[in-house]
C-alpha distance (Angstrom), angle and dihedral (degrees) to the residues before:
residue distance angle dihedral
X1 . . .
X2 3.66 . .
X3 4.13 118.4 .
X4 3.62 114.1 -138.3
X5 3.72 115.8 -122.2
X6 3.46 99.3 -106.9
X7 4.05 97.9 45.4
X8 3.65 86.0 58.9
X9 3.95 95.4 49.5
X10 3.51 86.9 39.7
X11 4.22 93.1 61.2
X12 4.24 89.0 40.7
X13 3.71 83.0 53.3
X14 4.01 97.3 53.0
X15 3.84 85.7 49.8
X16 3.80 116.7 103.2
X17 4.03 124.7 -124.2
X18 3.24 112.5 -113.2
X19 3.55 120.8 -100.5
X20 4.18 101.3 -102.3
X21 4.13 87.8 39.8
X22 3.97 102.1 143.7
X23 3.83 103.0 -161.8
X24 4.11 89.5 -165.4
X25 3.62 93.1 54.6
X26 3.47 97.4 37.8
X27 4.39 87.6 58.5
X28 3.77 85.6 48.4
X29 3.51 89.0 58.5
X30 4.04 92.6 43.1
X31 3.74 83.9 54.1
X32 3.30 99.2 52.5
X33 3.80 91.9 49.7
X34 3.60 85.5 57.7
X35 4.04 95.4 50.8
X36 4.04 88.8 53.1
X37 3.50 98.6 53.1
X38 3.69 94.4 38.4
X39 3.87 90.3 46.4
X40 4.12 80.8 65.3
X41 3.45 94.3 -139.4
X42 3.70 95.7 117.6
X43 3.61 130.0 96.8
X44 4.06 116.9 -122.3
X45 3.50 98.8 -108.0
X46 3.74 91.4 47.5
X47 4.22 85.1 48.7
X48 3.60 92.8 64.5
X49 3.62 101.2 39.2
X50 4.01 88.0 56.4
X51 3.59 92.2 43.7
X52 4.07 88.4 52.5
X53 4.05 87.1 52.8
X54 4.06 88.3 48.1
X55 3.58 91.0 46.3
X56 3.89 83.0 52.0
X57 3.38 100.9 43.4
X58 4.17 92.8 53.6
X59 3.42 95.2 51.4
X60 3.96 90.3 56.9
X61 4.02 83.3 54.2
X62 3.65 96.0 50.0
X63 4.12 89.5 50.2
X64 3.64 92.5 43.1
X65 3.98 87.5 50.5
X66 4.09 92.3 42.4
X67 3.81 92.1 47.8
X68 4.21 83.1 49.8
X69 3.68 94.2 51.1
X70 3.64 85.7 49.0
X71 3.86 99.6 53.0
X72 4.05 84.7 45.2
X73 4.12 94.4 47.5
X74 3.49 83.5 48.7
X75 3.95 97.5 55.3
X76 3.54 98.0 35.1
X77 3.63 88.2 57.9
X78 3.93 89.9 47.6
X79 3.72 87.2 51.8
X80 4.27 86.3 50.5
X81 4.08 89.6 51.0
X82 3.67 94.1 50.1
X83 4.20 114.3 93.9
X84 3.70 114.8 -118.3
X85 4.01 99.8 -123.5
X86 4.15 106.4 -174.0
C-alpha cells in the first residue's frame, strides 16, 4: 500500500520534538546543508542523502514551531477567558 505524501507528513507532524531539540541549531545545520550542496562540491549520491537530512531537519522545526503556536493559542485564550477585575 502506498502512503500519500501528505498522510505521511501529516503523522511526522503529530510527532513530538524531543525534549533537548534546539530549533536555532538545528537551522544552522539546515543552512549549512544548503551551502554544501550549493558549493557543488558534492557528489550526487552524497546530494540526495544531505537533502534527505535537510528535509528532516525542517520538518522537526516546523513541529517544534506548531507545538509553540499551540502552547501560545492556548494561553492567549486563557488570558481572553479570565474576567478583567480593576
Amino acid at each position: 500500500m502506498v502512503k500519500s505524501r501528505n498522510s505521511s507528513s501529516l503523522n511526522r507532524a503529530e510527532m513530538p520534538v524531543k525534549q533537548d531539540f534546539n530549533y536555532e541549531e538545528t537551522v544552522a545545520k539546515v543552512e549549512a546543508i544548503i551551502a554544501q550542496i550549493e558549493a557543488g562540491n558534492l557528489d550526487l549520491a552524497a546530494v540526495f542523502d544531505e537533502f534527505t537530512a535537510a528535509v528532516e531537519y525542517l520538518r522537526q522545526c516546523e513541529t517544534f514551531l506548531q507545538e509553540k503556536q499551540q502552547k501560545m493559542d492556548l494561553l492567549i485564550e486563557t488570558l481572553s477567558d479570565t474576567p478583567e477585575s480593576f
